[in-house]
C-alpha positions in Angstrom: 105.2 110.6 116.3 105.8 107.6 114.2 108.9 108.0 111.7 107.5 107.2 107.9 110.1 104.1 107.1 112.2 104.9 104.3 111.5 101.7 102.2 107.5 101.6 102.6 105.8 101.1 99.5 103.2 103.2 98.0 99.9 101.4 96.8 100.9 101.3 93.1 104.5 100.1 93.9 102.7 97.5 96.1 101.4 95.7 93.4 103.9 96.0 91.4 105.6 94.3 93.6 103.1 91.9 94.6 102.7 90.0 91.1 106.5 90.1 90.9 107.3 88.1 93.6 104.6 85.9 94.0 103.6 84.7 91.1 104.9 81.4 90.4 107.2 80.1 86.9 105.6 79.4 84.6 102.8 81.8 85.4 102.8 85.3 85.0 100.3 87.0 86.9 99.2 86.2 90.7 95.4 85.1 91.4 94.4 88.0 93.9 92.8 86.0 96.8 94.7 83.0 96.5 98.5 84.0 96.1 97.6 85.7 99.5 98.1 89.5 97.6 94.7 90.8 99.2 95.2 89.6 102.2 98.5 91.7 102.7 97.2 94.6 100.7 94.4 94.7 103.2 97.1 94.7 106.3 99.3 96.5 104.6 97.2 99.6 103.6 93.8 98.5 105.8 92.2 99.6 102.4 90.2 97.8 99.3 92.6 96.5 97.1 89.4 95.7 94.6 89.0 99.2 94.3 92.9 100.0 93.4 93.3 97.2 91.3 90.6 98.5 89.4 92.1 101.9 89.5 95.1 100.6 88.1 93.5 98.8 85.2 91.8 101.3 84.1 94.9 103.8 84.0 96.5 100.5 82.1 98.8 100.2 84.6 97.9 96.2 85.3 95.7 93.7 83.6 93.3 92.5 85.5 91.2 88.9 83.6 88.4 87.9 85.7 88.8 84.1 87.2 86.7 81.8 89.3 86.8 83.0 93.1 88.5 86.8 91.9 91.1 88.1 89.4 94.3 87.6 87.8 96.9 90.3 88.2 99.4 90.9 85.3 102.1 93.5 84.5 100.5 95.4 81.3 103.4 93.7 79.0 103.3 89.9 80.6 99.4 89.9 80.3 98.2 86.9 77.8 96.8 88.6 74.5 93.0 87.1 75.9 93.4 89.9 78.8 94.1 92.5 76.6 91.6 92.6 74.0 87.9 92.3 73.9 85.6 89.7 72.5 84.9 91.9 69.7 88.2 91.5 68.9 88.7 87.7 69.4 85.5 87.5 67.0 86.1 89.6 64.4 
């Protein structure tokens, strides 16, 4: 029986993680396919990381913002003001 390392990560702590250290200055929040972040979710977990990301979001935990080929990933208090609010709110 396999000992359960000390220092793994759970799934929220993953991601966390994930858009701290590889998101690049000036940016703050990681592209989800191409900073490589689903990839290692995927290995990591051998899970969806769509479906926890949107989990997350929707618990306010992360931002997610919708971008050409996937999503950007942002820490609730990093996330650009367009992320967080509607277009109701943008128009009105």
């Amino acid at each position: 029986m396999a000992e359960k390392n000390p220092l793994a990560l759970n799934e929220e702590e993953f991601v966390f993680r994930a858009i701290k250290r590889l998101r690049k200055p000036p940016y703050k929040g990681i592209h989800s396919v191409f900073s490589g972040f689903n990839q290692a979710f995927k290995e990591q977990f051998a899970k969806n990381p769509v479906e926890v990301t949107n989990r997350l979001a929707q618990e306010g935990k992360i931002v997610t913002r919708p971008v050409r080929g996937g999503v950007m990933l942002y820490l609730p208090a990093e996330a650009p003001v367009s992320a967080q609010k509607g277009a109701l709110q943008k128009i009105l």
